[in-house]
N, C-alpha and C positions, 0 to 999 in steps of 0.2 A: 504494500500500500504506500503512495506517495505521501511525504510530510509535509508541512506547510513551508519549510524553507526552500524546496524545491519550487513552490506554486510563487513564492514570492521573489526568488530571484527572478524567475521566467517572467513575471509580469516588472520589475524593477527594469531586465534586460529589453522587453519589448517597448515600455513606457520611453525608454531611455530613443529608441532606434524612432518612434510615431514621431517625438518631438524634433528630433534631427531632420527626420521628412517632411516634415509642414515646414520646417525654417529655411529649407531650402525651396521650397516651393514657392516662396512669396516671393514677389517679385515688384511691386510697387509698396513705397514708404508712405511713413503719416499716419496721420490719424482721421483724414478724412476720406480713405479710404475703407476705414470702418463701417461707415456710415452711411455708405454708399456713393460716393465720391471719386469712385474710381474707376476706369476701366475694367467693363465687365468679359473676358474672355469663356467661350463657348467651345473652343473645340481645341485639344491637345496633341502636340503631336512631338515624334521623337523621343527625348529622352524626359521629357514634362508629364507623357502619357505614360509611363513607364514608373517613375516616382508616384505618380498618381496612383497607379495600380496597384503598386507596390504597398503604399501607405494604405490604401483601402484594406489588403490582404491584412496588412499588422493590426489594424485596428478591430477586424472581424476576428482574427486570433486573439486578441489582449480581451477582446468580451469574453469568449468560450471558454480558456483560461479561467477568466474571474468567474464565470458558470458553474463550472468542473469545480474550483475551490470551492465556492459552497458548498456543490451537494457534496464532495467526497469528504469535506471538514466538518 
């Protein structure tokens, strides 16, 4: 049976990799880009779509992850 410090590294490790991918992802500064302020892009391509997909996988991993930890804890 797995232990909780295995469940928490692996979510520590992925957390770590999600926030690396969005921070590269951004591409326009400010804060009025928040707010909607900014050029709105629609369609990704190369290595933009790629990260994208990428980040999408980790973030559907870091839920099931945290899923798995409840029930098996």
């Amino acid at each position: 049976m797995l232990n909780s410090t295995f469940f928490n590294i692996l979510q520590l490790i992925l957390s770590i990799l999600i926030i690396l991918l969005v921070l590269l992802q951004s591409k326009s500064s400010g804060l009025s880009t928040v707010f909607g302020g900014g050029s709105f892009q629609t369609t990704r391509r190369g290595s933009e779509k790629v990260l994208h997909i990428f980040t999408v996988i980790l973030v559907i991993l870091f839920a099931v992850v945290s899923v798995l930890r409840l029930i098996v804890l």
